[in-house]
N, C-alpha and C positions, 0 to 999 in steps of 0.2 A: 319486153320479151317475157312472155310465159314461161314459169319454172314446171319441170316437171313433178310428179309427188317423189319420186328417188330424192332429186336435188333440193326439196323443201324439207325431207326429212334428213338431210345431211346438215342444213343450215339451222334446222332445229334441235339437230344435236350437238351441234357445236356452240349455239348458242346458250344450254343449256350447259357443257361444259366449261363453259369457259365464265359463266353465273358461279358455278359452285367453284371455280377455283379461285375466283375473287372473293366470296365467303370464306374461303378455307387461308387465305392468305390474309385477311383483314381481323379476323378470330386469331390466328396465330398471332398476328402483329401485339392484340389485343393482349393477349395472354402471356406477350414476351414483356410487354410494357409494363404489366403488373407484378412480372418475375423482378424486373429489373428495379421499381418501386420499391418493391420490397426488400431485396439485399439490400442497396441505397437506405433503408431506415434501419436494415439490420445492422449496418455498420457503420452509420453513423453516428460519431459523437453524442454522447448523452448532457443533453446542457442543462445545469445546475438551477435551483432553486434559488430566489433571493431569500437571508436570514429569516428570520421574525425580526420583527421591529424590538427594539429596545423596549423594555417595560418592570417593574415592579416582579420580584421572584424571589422564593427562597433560594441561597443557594443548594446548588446539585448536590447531593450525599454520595460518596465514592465504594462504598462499602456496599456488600451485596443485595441489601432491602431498596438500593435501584434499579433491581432487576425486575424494573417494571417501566412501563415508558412514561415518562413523566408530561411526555405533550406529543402530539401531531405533529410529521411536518406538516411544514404549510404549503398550500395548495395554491398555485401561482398562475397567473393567465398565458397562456401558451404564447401568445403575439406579445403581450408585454418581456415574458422571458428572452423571450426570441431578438425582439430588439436590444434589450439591454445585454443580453451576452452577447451578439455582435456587432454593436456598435460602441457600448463602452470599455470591454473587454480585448486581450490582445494573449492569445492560447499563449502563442510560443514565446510569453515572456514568465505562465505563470507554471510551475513545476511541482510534481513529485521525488524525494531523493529518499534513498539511500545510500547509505556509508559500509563497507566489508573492508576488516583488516587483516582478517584470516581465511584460509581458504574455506572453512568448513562453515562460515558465514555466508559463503556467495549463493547460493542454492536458496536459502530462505529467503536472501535481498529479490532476488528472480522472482519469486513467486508470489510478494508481493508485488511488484512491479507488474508482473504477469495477470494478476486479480485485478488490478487498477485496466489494465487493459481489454481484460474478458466483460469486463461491466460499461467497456467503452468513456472513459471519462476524456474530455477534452486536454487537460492539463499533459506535460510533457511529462516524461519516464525518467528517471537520471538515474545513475549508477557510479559514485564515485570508490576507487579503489586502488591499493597502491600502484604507481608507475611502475616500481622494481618486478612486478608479475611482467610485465613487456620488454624488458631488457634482455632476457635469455633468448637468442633466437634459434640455437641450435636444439632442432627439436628430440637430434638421439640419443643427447642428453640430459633433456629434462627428465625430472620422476613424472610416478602418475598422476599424483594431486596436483600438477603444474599442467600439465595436457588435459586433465580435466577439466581443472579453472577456464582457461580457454577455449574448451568447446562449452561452454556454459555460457561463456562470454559471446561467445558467437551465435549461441543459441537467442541469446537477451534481446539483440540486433535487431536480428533475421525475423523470427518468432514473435516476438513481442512490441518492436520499436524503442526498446529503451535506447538511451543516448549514452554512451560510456564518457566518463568524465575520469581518465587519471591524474591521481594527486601528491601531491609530496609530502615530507615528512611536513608537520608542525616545528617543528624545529628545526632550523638551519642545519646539516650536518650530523642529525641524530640517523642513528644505523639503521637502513632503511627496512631491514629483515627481522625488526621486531614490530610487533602488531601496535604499540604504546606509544610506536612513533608515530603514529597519526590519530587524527582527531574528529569529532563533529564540526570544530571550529572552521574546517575546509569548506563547509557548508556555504560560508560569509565570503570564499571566494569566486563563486559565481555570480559574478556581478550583471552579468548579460538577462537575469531574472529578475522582476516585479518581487516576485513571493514565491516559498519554497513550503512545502509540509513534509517535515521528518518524523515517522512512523521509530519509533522502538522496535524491532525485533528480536527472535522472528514470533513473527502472529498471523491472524488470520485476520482477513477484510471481509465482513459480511456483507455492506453496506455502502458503494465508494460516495453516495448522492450529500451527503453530510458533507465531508470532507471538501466534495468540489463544491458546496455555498460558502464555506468558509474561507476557501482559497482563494475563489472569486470575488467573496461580496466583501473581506476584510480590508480593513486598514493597512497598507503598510506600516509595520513598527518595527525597532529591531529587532525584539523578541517579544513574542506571542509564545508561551509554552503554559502546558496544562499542570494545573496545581499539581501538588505534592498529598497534599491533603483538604481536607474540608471546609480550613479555616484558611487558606488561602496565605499562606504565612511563607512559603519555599515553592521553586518549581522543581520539577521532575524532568525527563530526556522523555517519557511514553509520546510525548507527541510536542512537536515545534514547529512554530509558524514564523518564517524571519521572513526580512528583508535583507538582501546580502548587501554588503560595501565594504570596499577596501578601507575606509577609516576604521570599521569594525574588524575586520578581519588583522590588520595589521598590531590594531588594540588585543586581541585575544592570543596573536602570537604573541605576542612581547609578555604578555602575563604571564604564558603557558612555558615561555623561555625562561622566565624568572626562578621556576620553582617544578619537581615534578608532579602530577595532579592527576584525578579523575577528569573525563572531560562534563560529568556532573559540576564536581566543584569549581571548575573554570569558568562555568555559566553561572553557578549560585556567586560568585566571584564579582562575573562584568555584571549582571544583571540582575537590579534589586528587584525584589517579590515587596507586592502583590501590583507592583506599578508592569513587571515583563510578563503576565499573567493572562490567559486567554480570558475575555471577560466573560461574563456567568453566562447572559442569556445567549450567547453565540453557541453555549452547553446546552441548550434547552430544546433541543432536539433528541434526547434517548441517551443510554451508553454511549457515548462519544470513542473513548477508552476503556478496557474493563481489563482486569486483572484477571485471569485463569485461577488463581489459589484462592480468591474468592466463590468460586464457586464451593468452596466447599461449609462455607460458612452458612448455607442459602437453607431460609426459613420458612417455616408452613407456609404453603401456598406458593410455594414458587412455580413457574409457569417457563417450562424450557421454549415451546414456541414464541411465545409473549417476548422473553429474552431475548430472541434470536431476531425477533423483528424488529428490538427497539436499540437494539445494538450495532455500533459503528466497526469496530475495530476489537479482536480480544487479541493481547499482547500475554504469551506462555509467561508465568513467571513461578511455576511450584519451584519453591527452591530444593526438593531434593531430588529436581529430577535435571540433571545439564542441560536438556531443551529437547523440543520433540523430535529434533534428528538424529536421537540414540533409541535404540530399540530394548525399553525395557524389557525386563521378563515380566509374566503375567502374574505374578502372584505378588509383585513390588507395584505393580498398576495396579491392582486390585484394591491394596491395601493403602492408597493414595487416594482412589477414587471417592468424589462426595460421598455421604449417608444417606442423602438425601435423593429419592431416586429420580424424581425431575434434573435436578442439579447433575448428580451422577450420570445421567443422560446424555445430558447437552455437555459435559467436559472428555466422556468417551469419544462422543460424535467430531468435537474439535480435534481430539486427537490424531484419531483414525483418518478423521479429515486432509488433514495435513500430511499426512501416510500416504496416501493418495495422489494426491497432488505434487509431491515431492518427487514421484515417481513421474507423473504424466508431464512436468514442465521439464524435472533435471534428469529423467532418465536415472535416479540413483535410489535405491531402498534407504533402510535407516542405516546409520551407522552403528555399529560394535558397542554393547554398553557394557564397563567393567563398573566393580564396587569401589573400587581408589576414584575413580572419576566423579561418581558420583559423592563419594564423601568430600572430595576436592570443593566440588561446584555449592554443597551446602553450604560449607565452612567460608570461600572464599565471595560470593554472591549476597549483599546486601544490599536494600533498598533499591533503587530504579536503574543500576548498570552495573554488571563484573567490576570488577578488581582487575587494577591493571597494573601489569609490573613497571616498577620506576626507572624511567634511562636512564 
């Protein structure tokens, strides 16, 4: 049957619509597939670097003339990584923790926890903190700072993926409403983890890719903790690498029962230096840990970007200042601030940073800063952790 031209130009229009709309569906498909690509690598896990190999090095200098990066990472073949963090690795056995025994601690713990997440690291979130916060459940009668804790707590969850881990005293029996009754030692009771890294704070994370090759690629030992100093003689709390176990944990109760203590001395106590010592070239990656009052020490040439890139972790420690969740006045900042205007640079930026942040994770400005506080926190803050009152 002959078509007429009407009906030949009906079947020619329909054929030609019904061309572009399978263009226009097969481009869409195209352009969704690459949408979707790409959240998929956005949100995927960032999987860690293997070490450097062991080799021959000075040790690392802790003092601020490391404010230079002392070596590259190293550059790892994508399919080699790939396998060895999925087939000899196991995420949810290796973890991140912190510890809050007051409430005006919880907000910083978050935010680092919150940093480890924004940079996507695989390793899990933890958040251990006293049980007695969960016991009240009449809420018309909690204060504020207790209704805050836990929408903070809920924020950690929800927001971020942390895992809430409540804990008990360290001591049998000890009053559970003073902050002295618990301890890092809790650390040693999650047994359900490979390997734990506990961060000092509060600080800032510039960098989490460090962090997760040592978490990964380490030894289990009981403790892995970052010198004290240069000569490798004591460890410090800025940063711990354990392996938990209940023979350890029951071992640091019973010590920490015996006598009241920092939970510094508790660990210079069970664990001799320089054998519970993170070992050097596992350091040999840049500022691993960096002290904030150091920066005020900082010598010709210092290089605030240079710093910023070669640095892991900067843990607040000016001691005349409580910590950067008090809002100093600006003429006591000023008069704090390096000499040095590189150095002064990058210690404002950390500041103000953290200002920032503090807001965008916990929803809270600084806190209230008086002069008794701050003469408090000089006087009673030495060396690598507050002073803590004796049960």
């Amino acid at each position: 049957m002959l078509l007429t031209s009407s009906q030949v130009s009906v079947v020619l229009s329909a054929s030609i619509v019904f061309v572009f709309t399978v263009v226009l569906f097969l481009s869409g498909y195209v352009l969704q597939q690459r949408t979707v690509h790409s959240l998929q690598a956005a949100i995927k896990p960032r999987l860690p670097k293997p070490l450097l190999a062991p080799q021959p090095m000075s040790p690392p200098t802790l003092d601020v003339k490391w404010a230079r990066p002392i070596g590259s990472r190293p550059e790892a073949n994508d399919i080699l990584q790939q396998f060895m963090t999925e087939q000899a690795l196991n995420w949810n056995r290796l973890g991140y923790a912190q510890v809050v025994r007051e409430h005006v601690e919880l907000c910083s713990a978050i935010m680092l926890l919150a940093e480890l997440h924004k940079m996507r690291s695989p390793a899990k979130r933890l958040l251990l903190f006293p049980r007695a916060w969960l016991q009240n459940s009449d809420e018309n009668h909690e204060d504020s700072e207790l209704i805050t804790t836990k929408r903070l707590l809920r924020t950690a969850v929800r927001r971020h993926g942390v895992t809430l881990m409540p804990m008990e005293t360290i001591v049998d029996s000890a009053d559970d409403t003073l902050p002295s009754s618990y301890s890092l030692a809790s650390l040693y009771s999650l047994t359900n983890y490979e390997r734990i890294i506990y961060l000092q704070g509060p600080g800032t994370l510039l960098d989490a890719s460090a962090l997760d090759s040592l978490l990964a690629f380490s030894k289990s030992e009981p403790m892995a903790a970052y010198p004290a100093t240069p000569e490798r003689k004591d460890l410090s709390i800025s940063l711990l690498l354990i392996h938990p176990s209940e023979e350890d944990y029951g071992r640091l109760k019973q010590l920490r029962a015996s006598q009241p203590m920092t939970d510094l001395d508790l660990f210079r106590k069970a664990f001799a230096a320089p054998e519970s010592l993170i070992s050097e070239w596992s350091l040999s990656e840049g500022n691993v840990v960096y002290e904030s009052q150091k920066l005020r020490d900082a010598i010709e040439g210092f290089n605030a970007t240079v710093f910023e890139e070669a640095t892991t972790y900067v843990h607040f420690s000016d001691p005349e200042i409580p910590g950067p969740e008090y809002d100093l006045p600006f003429y006591e900042r000023q008069a704090l601030r390096p000499k040095n205007d590189e150095a002064g640079s990058a210690w404002s930026k950390l500041y103000e940073g953290f200002r920032q942040r503090r807001m965008e994770v916990c929803g809270l400005d600084l806190e209230y800063w008086t002069k008794p506080m701050l003469a408090r926190s000089a006087n009673g803050a030495r060396g690598n952790e507050k002073a803590e009152p004796e049960l």
